[in-house]
C-alpha positions in Angstrom: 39.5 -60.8 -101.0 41.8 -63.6 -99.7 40.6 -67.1 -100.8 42.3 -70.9 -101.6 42.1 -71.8 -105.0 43.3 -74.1 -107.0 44.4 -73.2 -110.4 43.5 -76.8 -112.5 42.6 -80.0 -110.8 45.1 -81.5 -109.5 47.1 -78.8 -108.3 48.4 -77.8 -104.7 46.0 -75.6 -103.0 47.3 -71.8 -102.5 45.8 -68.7 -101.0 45.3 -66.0 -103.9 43.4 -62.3 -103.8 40.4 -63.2 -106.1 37.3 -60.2 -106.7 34.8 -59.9 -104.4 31.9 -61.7 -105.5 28.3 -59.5 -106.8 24.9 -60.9 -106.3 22.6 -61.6 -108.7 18.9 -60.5 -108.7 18.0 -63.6 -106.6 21.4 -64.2 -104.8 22.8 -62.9 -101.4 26.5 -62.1 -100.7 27.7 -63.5 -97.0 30.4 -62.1 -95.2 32.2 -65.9 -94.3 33.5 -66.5 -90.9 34.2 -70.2 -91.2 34.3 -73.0 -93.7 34.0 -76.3 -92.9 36.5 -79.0 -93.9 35.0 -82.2 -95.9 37.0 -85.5 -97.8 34.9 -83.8 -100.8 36.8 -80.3 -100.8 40.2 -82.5 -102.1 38.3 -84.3 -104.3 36.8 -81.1 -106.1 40.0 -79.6 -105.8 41.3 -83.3 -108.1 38.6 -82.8 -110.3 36.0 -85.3 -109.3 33.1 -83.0 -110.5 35.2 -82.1 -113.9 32.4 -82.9 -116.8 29.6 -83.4 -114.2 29.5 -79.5 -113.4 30.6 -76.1 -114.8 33.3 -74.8 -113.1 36.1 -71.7 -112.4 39.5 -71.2 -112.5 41.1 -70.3 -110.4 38.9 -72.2 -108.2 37.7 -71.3 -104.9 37.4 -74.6 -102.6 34.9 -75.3 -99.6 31.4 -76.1 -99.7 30.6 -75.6 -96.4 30.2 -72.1 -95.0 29.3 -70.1 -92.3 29.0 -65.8 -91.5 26.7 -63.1 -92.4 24.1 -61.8 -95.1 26.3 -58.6 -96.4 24.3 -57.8 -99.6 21.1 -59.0 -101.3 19.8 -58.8 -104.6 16.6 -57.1 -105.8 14.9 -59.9 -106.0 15.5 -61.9 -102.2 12.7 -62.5 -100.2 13.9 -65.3 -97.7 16.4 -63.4 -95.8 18.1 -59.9 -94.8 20.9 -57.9 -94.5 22.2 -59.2 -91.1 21.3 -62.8 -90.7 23.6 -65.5 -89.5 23.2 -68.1 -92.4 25.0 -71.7 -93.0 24.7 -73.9 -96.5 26.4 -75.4 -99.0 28.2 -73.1 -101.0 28.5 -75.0 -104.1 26.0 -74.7 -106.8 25.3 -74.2 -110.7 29.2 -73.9 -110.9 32.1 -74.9 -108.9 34.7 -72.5 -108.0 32.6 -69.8 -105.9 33.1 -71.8 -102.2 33.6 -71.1 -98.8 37.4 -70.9 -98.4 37.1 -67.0 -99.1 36.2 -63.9 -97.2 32.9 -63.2 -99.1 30.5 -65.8 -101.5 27.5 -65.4 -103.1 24.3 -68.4 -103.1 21.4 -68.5 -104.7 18.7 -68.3 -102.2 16.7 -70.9 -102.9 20.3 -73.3 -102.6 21.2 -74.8 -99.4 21.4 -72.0 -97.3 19.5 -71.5 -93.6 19.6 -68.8 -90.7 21.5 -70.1 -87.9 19.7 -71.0 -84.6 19.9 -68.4 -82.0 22.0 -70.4 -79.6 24.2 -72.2 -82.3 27.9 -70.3 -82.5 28.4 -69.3 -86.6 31.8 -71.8 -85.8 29.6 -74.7 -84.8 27.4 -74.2 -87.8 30.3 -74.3 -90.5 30.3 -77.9 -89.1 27.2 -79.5 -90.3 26.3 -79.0 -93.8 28.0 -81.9 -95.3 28.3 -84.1 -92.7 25.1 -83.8 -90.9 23.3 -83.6 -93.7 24.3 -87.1 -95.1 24.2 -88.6 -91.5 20.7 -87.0 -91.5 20.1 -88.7 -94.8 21.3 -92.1 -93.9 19.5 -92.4 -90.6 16.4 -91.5 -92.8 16.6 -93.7 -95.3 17.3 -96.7 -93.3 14.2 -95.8 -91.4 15.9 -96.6 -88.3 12.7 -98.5 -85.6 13.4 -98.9 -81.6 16.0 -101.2 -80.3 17.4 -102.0 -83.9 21.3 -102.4 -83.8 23.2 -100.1 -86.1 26.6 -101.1 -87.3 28.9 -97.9 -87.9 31.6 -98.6 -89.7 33.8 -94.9 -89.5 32.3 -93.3 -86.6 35.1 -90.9 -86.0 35.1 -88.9 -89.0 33.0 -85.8 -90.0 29.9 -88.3 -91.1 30.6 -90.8 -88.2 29.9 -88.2 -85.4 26.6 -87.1 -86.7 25.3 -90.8 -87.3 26.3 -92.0 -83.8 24.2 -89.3 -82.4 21.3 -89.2 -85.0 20.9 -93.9 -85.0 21.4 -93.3 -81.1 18.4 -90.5 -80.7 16.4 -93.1 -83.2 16.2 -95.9 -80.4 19.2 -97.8 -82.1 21.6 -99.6 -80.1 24.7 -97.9 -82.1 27.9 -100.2 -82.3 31.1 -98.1 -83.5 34.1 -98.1 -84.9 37.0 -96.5 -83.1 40.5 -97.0 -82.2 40.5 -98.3 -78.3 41.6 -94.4 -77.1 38.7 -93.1 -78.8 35.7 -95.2 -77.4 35.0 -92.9 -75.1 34.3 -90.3 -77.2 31.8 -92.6 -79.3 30.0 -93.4 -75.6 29.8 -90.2 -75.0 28.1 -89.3 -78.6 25.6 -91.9 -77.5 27.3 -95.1 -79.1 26.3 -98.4 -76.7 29.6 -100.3 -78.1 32.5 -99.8 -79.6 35.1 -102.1 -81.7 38.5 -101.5 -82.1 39.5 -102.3 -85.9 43.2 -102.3 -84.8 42.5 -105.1 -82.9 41.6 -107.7 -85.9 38.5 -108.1 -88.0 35.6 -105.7 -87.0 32.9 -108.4 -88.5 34.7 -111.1 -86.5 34.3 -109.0 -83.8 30.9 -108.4 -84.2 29.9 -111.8 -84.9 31.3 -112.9 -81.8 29.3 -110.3 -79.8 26.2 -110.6 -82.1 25.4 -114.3 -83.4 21.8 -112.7 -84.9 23.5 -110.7 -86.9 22.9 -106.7 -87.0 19.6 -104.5 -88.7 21.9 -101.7 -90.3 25.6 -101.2 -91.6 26.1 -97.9 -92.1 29.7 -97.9 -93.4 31.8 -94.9 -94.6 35.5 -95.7 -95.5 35.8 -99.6 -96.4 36.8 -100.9 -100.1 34.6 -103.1 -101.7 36.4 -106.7 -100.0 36.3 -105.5 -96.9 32.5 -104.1 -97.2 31.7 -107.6 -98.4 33.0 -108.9 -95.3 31.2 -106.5 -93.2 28.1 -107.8 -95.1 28.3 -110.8 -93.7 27.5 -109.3 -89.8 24.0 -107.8 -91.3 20.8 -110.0 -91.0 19.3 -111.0 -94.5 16.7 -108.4 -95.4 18.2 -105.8 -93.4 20.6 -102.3 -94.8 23.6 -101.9 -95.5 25.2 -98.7 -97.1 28.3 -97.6 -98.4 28.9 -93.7 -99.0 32.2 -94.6 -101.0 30.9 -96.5 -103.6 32.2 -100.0 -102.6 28.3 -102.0 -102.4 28.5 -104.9 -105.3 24.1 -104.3 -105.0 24.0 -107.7 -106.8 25.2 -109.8 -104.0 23.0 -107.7 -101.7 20.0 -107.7 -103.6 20.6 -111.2 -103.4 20.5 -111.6 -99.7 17.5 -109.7 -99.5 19.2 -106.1 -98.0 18.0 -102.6 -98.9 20.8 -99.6 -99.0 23.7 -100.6 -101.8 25.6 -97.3 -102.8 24.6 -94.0 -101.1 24.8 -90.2 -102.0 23.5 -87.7 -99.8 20.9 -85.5 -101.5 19.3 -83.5 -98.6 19.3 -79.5 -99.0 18.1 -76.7 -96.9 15.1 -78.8 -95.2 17.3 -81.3 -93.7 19.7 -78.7 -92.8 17.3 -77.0 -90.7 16.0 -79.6 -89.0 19.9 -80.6 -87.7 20.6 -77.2 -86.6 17.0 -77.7 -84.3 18.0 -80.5 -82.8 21.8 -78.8 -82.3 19.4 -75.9 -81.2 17.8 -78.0 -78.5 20.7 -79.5 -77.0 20.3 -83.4 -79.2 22.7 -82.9 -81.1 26.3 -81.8 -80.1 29.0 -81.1 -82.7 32.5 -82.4 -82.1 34.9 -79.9 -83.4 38.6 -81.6 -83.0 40.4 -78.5 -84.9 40.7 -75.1 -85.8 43.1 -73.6 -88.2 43.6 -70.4 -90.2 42.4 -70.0 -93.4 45.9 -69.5 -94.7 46.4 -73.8 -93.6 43.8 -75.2 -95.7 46.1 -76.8 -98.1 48.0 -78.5 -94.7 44.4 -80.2 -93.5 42.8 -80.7 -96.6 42.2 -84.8 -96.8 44.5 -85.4 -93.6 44.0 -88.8 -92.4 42.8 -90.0 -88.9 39.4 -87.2 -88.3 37.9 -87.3 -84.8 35.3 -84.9 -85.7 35.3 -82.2 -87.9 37.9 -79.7 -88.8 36.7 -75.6 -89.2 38.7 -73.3 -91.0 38.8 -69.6 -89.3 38.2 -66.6 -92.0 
């Protein structure tokens, strides 16, 4: 089968023929249509889970994954030859993903059948992405009329979070260059700020002297989180998904949140594809390439949504 692989970390993505993965007693083999594109799937390929989690080489990138139960072991009970399934398609090792014709998953892992009237290309969207928007919106236990503070509203986790804080009763302010606001009003966002335009917590402060309930931010360093702190009311949330909250200074102040990693599995996933399902949820894809390009759109800058990969 054709697949991208790296062959140690650090090296340049490159499409390889690789053996066609066999399930195991408990695991199901899935025909892959399309793989979803994540800041994560350069980071594995650098080596980011090297010593955390056994892995592969030559190893086969992409955690997210969309297509078609081919084959199931003995031992499956949770789904059939023929079901449209989604999930994450990393999981006791690394180096088995989604960039590839065919993968194999444990079934008990992060994998769920497809909604009737979600296309398998949307699906390939959402594990990642919706999964930690999901998260965030429930840990911050988002009430009615709160104001929510996203800070990277654009990218893969941004679109999901607009939607998810906005269907919460928050009134969402995002992030977004000035030719992109509509898209965030349209996603359900009630304001936008343009960072280009000077400092986003100046900005806010000027439009919101009470300060905000939540900061949900996704790309900012630690000095420019800390500034961004400054916008949230004391004993409100702020989060950071890169790793840039110094919890110290907001433990001191009184604010949940700090640093945050996404933990939701096959429940959460589930739930998102409902609410995609039932028309809530809409899932901006803003490209599609071959998988013979992932090495070309792998960690490209500037995401308006999420990019799929074609298999």
């Amino acid at each position: 089968m054709r697949a991208i692989v790296v062959r140690q970390f650090g090296a340049t993505p490159e499409a390889a023929d690789m053996p066609v993965p066999e399930p195991g007693p408990r695991e199901v083999r899935v025909s892959l249509e399309a793989a979803g594109v994540n800041p994560f799937d350069r980071k594995l390929a650098d080596g980011i889970l090297d010593g955390r989690l056994p892995h592969d080489f030559p190893l086969v990138l992409g955690v997210d994954g969309a297509g078609t139960v081919l084959e199931t072991g003995a031992e499956v009970t949770r789904f059939a030859v023929g079901d449209r399934v989604v999930g994450k398609f990393l999981a006791d090792r690394a180096g088995h993903g989604a960039f590839a014709e065919y993968a194999v998953l444990p079934e008990d892992a992060t994998l769920v059948r497809i909604p009737e009237r979600v296309p398998t290309m949307a699906a390939a969207a959402v594990p990642t992405a919706g999964i930690t928007a999901q998260d965030l919106v429930d840990a911050a236990k988002i009430e009615p009329d709160q104001t929510v503070l996203i800070v990277g509203a654009t990218g893969g986790v941004g679109v999901f979070l607009v939607q998810l804080a906005t269907l919460a009763g928050a009134h969402v302010i995002a992030t977004a260059r000035g030719d992109a606001a509509d898209q965030m009003q349209r996603l359900g966002a009630a304001e936008t700020v343009d960072y280009t335009r000077g400092s986003v917590a100046e900005q806010v402060a000027a439009r919101h002297p009470d300060r905000v309930d939540v900061l949900f931010d996704l790309v900012s360093p630690p000095e420019e989180l800390s500034e961004l702190t400054a916008v949230v009311r004391d004993g409100g949330s702020a989060y950071s998904t890169v790793f840039a909250a110094d919890a110290d200074a907001l433990r001191d102040r009184g604010i949940d949140g700090g640093n945050f990693e996404s933990h939701g599995a096959a429940p959460e996933l589930a739930r998102l594809l409902r609410r995609v399902s039932d028309g809530d949820v809409v899932i901006p894809i803003e490209r599609t390439a071959p998988l013979a390009e992932a090495a070309s759109v792998l960690g490209a800058p500037g995401a308006r949504g999420k990019t799929i990969l074609t298999i």
